[in-house]
MARZATI-641258 format. One record per residue: y, z, x of N, C-alpha, C in turn; residue in three letters. Coordinates in steps of 0.2 Angstrom, whole numbers, padded with zeros to 4 digits. Layout:
BEGIN
{{Y,Z,X},{Y,Z,X},{Y,Z,X},'ALA'},
...
END
This chain:
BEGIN
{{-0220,0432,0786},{-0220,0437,0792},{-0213,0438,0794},'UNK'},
{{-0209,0444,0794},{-0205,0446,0796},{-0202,0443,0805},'UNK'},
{{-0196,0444,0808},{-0196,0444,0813},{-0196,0448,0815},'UNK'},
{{-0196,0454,0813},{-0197,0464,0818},{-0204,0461,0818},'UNK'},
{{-0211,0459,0814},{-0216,0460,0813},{-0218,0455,0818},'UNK'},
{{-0215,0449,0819},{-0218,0444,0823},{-0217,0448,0831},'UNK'},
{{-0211,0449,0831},{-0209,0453,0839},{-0215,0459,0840},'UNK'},
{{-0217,0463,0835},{-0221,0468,0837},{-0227,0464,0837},'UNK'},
{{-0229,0461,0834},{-0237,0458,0835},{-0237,0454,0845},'UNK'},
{{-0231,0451,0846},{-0231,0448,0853},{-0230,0452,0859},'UNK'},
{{-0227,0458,0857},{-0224,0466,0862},{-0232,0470,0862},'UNK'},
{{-0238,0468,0855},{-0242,0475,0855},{-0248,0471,0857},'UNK'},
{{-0248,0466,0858},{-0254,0460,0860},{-0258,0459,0854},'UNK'},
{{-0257,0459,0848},{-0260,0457,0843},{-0261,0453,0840},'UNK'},
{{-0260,0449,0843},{-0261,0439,0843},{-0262,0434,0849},'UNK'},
{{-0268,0431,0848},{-0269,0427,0855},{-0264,0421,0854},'UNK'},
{{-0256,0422,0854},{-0254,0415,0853},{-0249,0415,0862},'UNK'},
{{-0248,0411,0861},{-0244,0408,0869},{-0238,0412,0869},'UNK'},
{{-0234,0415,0866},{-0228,0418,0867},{-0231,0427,0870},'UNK'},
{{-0238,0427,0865},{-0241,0433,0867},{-0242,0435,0875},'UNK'},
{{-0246,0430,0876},{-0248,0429,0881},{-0244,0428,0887},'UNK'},
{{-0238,0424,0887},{-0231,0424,0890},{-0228,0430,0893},'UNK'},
{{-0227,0432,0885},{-0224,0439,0887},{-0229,0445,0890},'UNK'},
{{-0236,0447,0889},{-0242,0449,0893},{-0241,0448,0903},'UNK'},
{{-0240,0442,0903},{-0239,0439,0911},{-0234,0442,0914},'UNK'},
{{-0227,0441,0909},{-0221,0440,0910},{-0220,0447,0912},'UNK'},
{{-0222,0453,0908},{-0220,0459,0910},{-0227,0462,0915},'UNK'},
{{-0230,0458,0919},{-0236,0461,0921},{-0232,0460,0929},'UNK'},
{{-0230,0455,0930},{-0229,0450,0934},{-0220,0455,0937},'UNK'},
{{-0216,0457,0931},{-0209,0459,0934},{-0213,0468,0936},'UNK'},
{{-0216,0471,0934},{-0219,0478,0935},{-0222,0477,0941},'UNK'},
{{-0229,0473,0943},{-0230,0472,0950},{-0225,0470,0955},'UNK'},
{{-0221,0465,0955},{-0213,0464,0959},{-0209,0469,0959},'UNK'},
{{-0209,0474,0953},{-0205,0482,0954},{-0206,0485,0962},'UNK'},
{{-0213,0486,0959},{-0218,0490,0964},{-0217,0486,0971},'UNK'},
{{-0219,0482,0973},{-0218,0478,0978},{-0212,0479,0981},'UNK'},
{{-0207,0478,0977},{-0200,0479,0979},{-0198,0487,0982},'UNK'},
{{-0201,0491,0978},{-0201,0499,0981},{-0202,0501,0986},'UNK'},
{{-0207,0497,0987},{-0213,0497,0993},{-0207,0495,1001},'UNK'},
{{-0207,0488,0999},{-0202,0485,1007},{-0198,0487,1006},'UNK'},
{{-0193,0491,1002},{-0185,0493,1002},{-0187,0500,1004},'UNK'},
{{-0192,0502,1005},{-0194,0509,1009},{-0192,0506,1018},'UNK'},
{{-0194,0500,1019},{-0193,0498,1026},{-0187,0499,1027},'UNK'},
{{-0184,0503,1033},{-0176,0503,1036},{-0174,0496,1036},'UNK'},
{{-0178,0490,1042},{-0176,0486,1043},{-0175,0479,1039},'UNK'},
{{-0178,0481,1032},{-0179,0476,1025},{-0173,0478,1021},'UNK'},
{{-0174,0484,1021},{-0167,0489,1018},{-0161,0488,1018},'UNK'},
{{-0158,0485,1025},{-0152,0484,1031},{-0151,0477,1027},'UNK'},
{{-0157,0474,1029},{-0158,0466,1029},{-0154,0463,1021},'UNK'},
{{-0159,0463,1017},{-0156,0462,1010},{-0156,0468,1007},'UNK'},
{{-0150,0472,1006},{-0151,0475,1002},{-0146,0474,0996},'UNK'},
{{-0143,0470,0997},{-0139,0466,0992},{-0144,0463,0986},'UNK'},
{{-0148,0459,0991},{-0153,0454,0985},{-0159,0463,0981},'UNK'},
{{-0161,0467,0985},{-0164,0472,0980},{-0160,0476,0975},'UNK'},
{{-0153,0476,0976},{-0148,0478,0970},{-0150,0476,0966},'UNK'},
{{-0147,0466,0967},{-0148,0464,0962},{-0154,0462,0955},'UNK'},
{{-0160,0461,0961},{-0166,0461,0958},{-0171,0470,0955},'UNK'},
{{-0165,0474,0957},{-0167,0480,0952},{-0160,0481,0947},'UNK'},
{{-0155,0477,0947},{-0150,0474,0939},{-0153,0472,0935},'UNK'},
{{-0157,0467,0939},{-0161,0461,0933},{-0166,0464,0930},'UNK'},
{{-0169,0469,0933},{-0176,0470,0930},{-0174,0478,0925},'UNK'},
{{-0169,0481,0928},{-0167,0487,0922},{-0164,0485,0915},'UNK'},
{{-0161,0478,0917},{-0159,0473,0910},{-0165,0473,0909},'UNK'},
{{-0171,0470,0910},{-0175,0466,0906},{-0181,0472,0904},'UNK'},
{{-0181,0476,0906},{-0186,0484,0904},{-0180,0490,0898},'UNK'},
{{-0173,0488,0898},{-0171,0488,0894},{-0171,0485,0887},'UNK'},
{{-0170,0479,0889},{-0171,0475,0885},{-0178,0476,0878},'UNK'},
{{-0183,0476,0885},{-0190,0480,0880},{-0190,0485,0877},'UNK'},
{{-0186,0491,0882},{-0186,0497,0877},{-0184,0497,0869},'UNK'},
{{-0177,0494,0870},{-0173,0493,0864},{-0178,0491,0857},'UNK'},
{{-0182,0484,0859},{-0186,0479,0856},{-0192,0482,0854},'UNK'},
{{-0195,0489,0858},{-0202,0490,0856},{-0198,0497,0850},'UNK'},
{{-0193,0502,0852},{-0189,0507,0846},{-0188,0503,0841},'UNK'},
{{-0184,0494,0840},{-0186,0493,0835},{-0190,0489,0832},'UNK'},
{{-0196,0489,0833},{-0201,0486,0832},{-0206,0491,0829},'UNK'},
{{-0205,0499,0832},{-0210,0502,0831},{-0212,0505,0822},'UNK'},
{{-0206,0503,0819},{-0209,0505,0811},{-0215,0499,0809},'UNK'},
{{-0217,0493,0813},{-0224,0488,0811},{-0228,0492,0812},'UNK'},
{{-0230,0497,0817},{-0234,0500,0820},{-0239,0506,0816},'UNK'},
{{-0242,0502,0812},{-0244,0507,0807},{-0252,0511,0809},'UNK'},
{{-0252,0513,0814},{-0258,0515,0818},{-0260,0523,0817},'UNK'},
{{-0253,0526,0817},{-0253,0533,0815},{-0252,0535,0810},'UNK'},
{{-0256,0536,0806},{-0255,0540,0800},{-0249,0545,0798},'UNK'},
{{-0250,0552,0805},{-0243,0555,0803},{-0236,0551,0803},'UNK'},
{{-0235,0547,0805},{-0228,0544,0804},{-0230,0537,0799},'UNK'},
{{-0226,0541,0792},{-0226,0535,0787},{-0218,0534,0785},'UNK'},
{{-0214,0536,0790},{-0208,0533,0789},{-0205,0528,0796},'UNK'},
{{-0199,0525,0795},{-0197,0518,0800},{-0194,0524,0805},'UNK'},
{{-0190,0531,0803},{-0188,0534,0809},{-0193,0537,0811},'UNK'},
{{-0197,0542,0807},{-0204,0545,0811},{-0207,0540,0815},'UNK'},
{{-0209,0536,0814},{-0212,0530,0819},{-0208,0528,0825},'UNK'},
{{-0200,0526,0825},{-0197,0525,0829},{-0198,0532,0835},'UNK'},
{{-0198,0538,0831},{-0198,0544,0833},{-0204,0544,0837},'UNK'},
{{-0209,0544,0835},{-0217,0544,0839},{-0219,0540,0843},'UNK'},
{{-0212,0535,0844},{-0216,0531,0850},{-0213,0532,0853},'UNK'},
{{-0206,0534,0853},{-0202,0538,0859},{-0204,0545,0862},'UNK'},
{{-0207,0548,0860},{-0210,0554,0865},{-0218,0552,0864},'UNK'},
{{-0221,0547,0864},{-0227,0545,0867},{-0229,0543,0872},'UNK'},
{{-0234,0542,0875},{-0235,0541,0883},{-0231,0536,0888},'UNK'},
{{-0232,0530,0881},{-0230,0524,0882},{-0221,0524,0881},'UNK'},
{{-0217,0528,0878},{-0211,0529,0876},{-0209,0533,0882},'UNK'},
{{-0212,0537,0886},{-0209,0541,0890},{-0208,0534,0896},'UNK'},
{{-0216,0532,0899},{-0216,0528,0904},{-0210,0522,0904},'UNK'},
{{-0210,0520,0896},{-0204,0514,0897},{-0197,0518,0899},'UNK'},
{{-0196,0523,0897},{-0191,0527,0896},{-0187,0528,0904},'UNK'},
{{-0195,0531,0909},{-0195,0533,0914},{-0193,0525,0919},'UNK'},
{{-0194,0519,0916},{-0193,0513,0918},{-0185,0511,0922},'UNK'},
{{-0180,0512,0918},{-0174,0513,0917},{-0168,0519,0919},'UNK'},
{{-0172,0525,0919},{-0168,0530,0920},{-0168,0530,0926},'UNK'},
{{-0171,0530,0933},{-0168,0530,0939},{-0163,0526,0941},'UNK'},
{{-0160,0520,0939},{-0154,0517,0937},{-0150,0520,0936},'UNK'},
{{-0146,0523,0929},{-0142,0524,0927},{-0143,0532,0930},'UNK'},
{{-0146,0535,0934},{-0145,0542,0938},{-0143,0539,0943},'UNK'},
{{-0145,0536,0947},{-0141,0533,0955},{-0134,0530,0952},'UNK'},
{{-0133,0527,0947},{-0125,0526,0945},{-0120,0532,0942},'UNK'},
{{-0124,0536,0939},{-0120,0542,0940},{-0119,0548,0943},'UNK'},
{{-0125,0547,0947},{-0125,0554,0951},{-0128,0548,0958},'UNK'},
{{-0121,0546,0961},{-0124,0544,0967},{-0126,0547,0973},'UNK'},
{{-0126,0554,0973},{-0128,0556,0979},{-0135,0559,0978},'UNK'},
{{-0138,0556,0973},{-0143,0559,0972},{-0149,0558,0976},'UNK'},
{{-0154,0561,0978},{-0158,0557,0984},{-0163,0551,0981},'UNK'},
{{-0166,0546,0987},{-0165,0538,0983},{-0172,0540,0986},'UNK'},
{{-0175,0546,0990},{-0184,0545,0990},{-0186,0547,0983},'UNK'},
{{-0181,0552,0978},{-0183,0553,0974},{-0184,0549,0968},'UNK'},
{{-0180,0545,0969},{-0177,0538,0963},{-0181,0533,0964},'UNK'},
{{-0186,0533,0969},{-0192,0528,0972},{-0198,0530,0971},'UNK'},
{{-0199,0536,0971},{-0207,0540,0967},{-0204,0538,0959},'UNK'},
{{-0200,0538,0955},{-0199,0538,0949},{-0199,0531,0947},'UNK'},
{{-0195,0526,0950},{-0197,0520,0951},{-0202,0516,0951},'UNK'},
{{-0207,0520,0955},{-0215,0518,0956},{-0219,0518,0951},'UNK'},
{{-0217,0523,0946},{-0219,0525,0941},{-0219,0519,0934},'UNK'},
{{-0214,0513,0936},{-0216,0506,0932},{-0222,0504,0933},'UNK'},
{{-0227,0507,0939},{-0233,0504,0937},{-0238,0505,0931},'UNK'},
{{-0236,0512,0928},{-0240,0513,0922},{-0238,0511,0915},'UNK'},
{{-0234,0505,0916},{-0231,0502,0911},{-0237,0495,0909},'UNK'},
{{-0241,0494,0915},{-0248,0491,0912},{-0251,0496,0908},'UNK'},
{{-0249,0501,0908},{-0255,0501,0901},{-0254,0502,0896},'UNK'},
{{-0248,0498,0895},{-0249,0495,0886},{-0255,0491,0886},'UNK'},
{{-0256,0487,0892},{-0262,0481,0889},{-0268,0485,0894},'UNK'},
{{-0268,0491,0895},{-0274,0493,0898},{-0275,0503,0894},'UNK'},
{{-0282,0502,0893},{-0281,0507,0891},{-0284,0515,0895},'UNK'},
{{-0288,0510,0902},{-0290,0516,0908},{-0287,0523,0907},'UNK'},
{{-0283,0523,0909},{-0277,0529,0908},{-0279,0534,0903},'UNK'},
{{-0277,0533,0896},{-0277,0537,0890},{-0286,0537,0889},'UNK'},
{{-0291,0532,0893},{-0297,0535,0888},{-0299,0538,0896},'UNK'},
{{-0296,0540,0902},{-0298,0545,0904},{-0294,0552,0901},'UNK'},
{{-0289,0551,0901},{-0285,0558,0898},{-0290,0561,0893},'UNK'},
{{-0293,0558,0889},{-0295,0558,0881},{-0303,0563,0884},'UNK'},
{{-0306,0558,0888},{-0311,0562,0890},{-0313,0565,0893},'UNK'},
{{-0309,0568,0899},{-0307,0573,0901},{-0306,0579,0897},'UNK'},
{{-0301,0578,0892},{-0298,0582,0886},{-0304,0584,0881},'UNK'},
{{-0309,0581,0882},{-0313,0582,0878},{-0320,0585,0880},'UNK'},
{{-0317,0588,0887},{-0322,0592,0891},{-0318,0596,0894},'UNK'},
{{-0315,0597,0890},{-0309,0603,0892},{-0312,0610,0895},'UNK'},
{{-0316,0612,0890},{-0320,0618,0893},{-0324,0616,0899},'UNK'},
{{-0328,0613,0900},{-0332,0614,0905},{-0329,0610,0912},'UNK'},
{{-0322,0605,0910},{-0317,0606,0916},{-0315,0610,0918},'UNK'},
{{-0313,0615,0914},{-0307,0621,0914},{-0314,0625,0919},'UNK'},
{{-0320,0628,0918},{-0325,0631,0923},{-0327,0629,0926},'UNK'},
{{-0323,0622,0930},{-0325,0618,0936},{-0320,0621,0941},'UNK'},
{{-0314,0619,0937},{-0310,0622,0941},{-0306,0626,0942},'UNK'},
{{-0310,0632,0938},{-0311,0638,0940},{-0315,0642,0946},'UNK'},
{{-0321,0638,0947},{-0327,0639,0951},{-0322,0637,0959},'UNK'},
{{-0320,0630,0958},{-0317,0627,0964},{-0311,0632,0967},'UNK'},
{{-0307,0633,0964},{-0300,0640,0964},{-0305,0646,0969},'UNK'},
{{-0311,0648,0966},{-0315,0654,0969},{-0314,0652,0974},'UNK'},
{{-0321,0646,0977},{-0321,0643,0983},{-0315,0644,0986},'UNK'},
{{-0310,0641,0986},{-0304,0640,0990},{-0301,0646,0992},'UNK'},
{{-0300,0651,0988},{-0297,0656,0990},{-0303,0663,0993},'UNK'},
{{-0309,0662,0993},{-0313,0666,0995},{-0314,0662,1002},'UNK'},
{{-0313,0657,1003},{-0316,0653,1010},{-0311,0654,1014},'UNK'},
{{-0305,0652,1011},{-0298,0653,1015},{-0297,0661,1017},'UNK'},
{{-0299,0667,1013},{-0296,0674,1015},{-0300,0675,1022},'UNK'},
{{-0307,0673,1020},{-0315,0674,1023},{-0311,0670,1031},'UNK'},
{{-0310,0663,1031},{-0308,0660,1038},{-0302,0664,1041},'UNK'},
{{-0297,0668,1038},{-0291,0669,1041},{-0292,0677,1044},'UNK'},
{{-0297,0680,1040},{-0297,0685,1047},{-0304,0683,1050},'UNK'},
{{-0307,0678,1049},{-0312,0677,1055},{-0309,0674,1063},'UNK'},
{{-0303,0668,1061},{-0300,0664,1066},{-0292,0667,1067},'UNK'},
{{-0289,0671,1062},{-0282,0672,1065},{-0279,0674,1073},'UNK'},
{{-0284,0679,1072},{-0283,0681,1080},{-0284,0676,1088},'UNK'},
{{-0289,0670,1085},{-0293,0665,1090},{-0287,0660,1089},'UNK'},
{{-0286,0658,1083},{-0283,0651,1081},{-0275,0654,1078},'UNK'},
{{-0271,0657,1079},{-0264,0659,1077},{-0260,0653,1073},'UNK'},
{{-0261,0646,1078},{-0256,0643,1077},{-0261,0639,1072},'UNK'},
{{-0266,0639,1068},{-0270,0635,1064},{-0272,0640,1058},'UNK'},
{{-0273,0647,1059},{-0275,0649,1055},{-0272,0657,1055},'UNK'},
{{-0266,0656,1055},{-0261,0661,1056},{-0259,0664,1049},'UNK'},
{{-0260,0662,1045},{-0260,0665,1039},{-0265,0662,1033},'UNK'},
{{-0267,0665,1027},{-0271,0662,1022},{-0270,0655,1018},'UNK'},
{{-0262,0655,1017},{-0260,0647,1017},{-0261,0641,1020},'UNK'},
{{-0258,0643,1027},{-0264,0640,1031},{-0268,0639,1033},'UNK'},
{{-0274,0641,1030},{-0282,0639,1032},{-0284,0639,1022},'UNK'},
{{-0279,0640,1017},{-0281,0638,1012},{-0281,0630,1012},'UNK'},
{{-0278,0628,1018},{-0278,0617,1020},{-0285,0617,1022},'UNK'},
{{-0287,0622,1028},{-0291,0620,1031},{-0297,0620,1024},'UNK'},
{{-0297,0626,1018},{-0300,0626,1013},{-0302,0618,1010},'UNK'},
{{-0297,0616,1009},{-0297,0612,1005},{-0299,0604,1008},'UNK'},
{{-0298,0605,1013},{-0300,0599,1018},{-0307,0599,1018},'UNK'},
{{-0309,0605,1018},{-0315,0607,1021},{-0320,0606,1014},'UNK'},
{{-0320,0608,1008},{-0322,0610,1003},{-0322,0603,0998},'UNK'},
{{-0318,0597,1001},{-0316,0589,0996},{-0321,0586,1002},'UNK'},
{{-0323,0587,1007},{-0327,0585,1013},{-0324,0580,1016},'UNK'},
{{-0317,0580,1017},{-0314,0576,1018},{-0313,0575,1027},'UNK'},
{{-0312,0583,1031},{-0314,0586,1037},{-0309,0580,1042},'UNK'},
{{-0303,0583,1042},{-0297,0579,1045},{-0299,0581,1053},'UNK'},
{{-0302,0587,1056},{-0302,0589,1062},{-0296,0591,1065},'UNK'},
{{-0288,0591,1057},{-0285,0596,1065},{-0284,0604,1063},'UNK'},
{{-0290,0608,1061},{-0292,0612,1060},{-0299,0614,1061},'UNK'},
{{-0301,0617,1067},{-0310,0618,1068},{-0311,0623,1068},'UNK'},
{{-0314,0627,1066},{-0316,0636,1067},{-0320,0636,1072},'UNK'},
{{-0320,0640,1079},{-0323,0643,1086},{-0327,0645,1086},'UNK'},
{{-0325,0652,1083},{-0330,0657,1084},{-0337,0657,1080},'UNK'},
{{-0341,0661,1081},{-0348,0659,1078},{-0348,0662,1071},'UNK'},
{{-0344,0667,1069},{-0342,0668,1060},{-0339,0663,1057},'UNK'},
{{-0334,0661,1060},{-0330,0654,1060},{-0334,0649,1056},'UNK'},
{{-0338,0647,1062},{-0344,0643,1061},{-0346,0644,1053},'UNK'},
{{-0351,0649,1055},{-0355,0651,1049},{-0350,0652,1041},'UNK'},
{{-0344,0652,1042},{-0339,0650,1036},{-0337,0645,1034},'UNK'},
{{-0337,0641,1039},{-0336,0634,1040},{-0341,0629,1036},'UNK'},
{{-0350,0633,1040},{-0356,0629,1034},{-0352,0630,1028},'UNK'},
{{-0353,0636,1025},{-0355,0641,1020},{-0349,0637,1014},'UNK'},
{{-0343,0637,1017},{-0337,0632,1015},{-0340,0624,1012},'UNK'},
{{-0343,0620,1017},{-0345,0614,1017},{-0350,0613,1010},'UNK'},
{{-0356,0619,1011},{-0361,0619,1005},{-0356,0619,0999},'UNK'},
{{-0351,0625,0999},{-0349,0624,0994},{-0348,0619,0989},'UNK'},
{{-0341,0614,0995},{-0339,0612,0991},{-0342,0604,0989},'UNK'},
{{-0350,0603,0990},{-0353,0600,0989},{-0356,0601,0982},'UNK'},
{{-0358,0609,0978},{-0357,0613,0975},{-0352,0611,0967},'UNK'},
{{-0347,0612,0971},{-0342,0613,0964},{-0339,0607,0963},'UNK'},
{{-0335,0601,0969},{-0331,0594,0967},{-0339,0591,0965},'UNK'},
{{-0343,0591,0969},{-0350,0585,0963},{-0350,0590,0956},'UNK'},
{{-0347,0593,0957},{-0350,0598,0948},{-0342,0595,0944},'UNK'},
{{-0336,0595,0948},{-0328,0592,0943},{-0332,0585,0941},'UNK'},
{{-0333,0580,0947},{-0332,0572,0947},{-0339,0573,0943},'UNK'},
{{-0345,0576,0941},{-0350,0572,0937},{-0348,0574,0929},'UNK'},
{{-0344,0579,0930},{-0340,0582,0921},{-0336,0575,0920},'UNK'},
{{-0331,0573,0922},{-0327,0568,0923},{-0331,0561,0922},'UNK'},
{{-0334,0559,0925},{-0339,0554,0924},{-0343,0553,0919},'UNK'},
{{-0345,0558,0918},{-0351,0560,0911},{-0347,0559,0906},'UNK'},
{{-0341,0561,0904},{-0335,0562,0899},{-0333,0554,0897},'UNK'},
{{-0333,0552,0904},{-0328,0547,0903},{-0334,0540,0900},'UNK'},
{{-0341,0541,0903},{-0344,0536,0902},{-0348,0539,0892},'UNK'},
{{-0350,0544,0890},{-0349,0546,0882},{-0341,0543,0878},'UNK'},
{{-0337,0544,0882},{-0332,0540,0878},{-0332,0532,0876},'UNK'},
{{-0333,0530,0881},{-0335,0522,0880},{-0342,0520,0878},'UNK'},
{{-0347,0524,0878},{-0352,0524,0874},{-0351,0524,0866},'UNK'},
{{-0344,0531,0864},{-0343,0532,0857},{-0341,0526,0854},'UNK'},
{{-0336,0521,0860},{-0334,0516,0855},{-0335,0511,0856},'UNK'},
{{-0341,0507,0861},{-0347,0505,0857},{-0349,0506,0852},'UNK'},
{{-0351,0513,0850},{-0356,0512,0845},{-0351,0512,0838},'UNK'},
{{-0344,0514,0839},{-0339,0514,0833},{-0339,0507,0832},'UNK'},
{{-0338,0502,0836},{-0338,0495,0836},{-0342,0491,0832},'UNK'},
{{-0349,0493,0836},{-0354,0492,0831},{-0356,0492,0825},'UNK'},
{{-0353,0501,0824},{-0354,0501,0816},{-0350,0498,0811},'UNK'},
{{-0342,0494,0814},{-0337,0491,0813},{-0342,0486,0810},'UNK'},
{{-0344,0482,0815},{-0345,0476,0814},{-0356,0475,0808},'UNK'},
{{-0358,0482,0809},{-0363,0484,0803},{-0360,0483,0798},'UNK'},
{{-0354,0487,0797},{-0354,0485,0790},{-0351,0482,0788},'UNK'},
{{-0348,0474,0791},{-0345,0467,0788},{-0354,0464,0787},'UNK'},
{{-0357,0465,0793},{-0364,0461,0790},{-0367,0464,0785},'UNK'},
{{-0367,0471,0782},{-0370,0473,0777},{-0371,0470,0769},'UNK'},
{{-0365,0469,0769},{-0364,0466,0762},{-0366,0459,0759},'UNK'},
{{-0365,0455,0765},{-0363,0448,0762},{-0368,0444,0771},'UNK'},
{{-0369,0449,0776},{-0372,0445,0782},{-0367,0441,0784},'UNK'},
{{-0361,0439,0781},{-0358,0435,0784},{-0351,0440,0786},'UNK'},
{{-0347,0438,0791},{-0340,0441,0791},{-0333,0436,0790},'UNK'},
{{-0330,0440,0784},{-0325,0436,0782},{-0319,0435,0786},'UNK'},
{{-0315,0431,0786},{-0308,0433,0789},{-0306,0440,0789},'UNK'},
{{-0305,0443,0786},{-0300,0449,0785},{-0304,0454,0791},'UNK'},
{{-0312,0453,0789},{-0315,0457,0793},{-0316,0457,0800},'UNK'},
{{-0315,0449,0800},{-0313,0447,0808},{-0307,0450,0812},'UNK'},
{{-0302,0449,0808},{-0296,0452,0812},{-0299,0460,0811},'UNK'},
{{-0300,0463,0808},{-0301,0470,0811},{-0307,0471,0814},'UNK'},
{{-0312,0469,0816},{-0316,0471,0823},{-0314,0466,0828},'UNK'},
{{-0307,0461,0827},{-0303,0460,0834},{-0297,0464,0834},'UNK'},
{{-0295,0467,0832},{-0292,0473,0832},{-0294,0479,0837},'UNK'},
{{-0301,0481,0833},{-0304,0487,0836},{-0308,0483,0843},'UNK'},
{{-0308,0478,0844},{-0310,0476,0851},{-0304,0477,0856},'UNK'},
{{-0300,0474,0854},{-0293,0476,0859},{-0291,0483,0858},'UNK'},
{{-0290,0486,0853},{-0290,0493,0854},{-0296,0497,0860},'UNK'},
{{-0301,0495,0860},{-0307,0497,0866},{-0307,0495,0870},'UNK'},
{{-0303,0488,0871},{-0304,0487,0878},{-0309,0483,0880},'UNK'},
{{-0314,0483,0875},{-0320,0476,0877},{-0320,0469,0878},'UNK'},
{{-0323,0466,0882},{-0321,0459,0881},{-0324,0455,0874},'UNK'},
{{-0322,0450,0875},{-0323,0445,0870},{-0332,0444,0870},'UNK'},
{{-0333,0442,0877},{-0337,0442,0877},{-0345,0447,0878},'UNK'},
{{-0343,0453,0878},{-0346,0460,0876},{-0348,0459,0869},'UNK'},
{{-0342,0459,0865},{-0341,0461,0857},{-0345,0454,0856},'UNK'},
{{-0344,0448,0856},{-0349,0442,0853},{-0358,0444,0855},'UNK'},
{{-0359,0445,0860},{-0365,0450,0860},{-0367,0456,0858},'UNK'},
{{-0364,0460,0854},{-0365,0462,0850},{-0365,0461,0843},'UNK'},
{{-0362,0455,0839},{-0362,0452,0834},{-0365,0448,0834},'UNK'},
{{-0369,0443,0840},{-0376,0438,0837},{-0381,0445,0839},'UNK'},
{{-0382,0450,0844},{-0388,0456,0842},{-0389,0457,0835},'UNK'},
{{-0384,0461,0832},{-0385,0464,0826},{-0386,0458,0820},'UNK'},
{{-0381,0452,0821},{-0384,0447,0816},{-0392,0447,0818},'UNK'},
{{-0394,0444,0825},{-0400,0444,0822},{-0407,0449,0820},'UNK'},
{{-0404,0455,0822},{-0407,0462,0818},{-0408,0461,0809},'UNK'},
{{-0402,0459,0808},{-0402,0458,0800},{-0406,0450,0798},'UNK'},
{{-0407,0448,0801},{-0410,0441,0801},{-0419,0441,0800},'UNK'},
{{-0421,0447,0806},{-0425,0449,0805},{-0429,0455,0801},'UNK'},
{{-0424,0459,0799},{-0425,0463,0791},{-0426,0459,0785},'UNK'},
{{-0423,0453,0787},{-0423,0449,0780},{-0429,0445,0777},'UNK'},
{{-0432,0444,0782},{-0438,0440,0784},{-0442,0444,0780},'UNK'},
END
């Protein structure tokens, strides 16, 4: 085994050895301390205090998310996951406009923007900073198999949040000439009472927005049913989605691991590393997947009979 090969096998979590594991900790641990650090150095009085030591400890850590950048571009021709990239530049190319390739990317670059453009604003350079936290999801896959799920209810999200848009701007027009005249300073134009919509409509009901009058009111219910209505209609699309994707890869799992027992009942080396593959790729535990492989062993056990 190569040394590009071994570096990508300990960067992609592809081997349960101690160096893997290390580096898994190693970068969990500097990305949580990022965030932390974003956090207090918003404090004025933290900010005055050390701000010397948070320079320094965002030097260290834009070296050391550097450092990764560099090591995962050259590493990325081992990455042979993607079919369309069958070349070492194609590959390096597709990890770098990847999710994962923007987020590292996005790692680093508020650095080298506040050293060249100092005057830039630094609450800006702290939302972008913040942004190290979705640098766990290399080893998590939450993220991309909501994206994925979502995406694959694209049409009957897209008419969720269509139905929601309706709500919003039919309750807001409807409140603004009912309360304009009562409430000026709350509901003074349609943008303003499109909040009171939306407060109203997620059921959220902040109270600093109440409708008086008895149409008001009566828009107020009619608002509230709504949005009982259509956010239970987005969030059961979205959870139905999300929970059929993780069904699908169980059962793609499964079938993985059907057809190492088919042949021979036993599973070989070779076979092992690839349904511990596709176990990390899914996100299952260890001990999930071993329940699933003494089931269906003993399925097979019992057809034999």
């Amino acid at each position: 085994m190569t040394i590009r090969r071994r570096v990508h096998a300990v960067m992609s979590y592809k081997q349960g050895s101690a160096w893997t594991v290390m580096f898994s900790w190693t970068l969990t641990i500097m990305v949580l301390a990022n965030v932390a650090a974003v956090i207090l150095e918003s404090l004025p009085e933290l900010h005055q205090a050390y701000a010397r030591e948070f320079h320094q400890f965002e030097v260290f850590s834009v070296g050391f998310f550097l450092i990764e950048y560099l090591l995962r571009i050259w590493t990325a021709p081992e990455n042979h996951g993607n079919p369309k990239h069958k070349t070492a530049t194609s590959r390096r190319k597709g990890y770098v406009l990847s999710f994962h390739g923007i987020i590292d990317l996005l790692a680093i670059v508020p650095f080298f923007l506040h050293s060249l453009l100092p005057g830039l604003d630094l609450r800006f350079l702290r939302i972008v900073r913040i942004l190290r936290i979705l640098k766990l999801s290399h080893y998590n896959t939450a993220l991309e198999d909501l994206i994925s799920a979502i995406y694959a209810e694209r049409h009957s999200f897209i008419s969720s949040l269509y139905l929601l848009a309706i709500a919003l701007l039919v309750t807001s027009c409807l409140m603004y000439y009912a309360e304009h005249n009562l409430q000026p300073d709350k509901f003074g134009s349609i943008p303003e009472s499109l909040w009171w919509s939306i407060v109203t409509l997620t059921t959220l009901g902040y109270g600093d927005a109440v409708p008086i009058s008895g149409i008001g009111k009566l828009i107020g219910g009619f608002t509230a049913l709504s949005g009982v209505l259509t956010v239970a209609l987005l969030t059961g699309i979205v959870a139905s989605a999300f929970t059929t994707r993780m069904r699908r890869q169980e059962i793609a799992f499964e079938a993985e691991v059907e057809t190492a027992l088919s042949e021979d009942k036993y599973i070989s080396e070779k076979e092992r590393r690839a349904i511990e593959r596709l176990r990390e790729e899914f996100g299952l535990t260890e001990e999930h997947a071993q329940a699933v492989i003494q089931r269906l062993r003993a399925e097979h056990r019992s057809q034999s009979r």
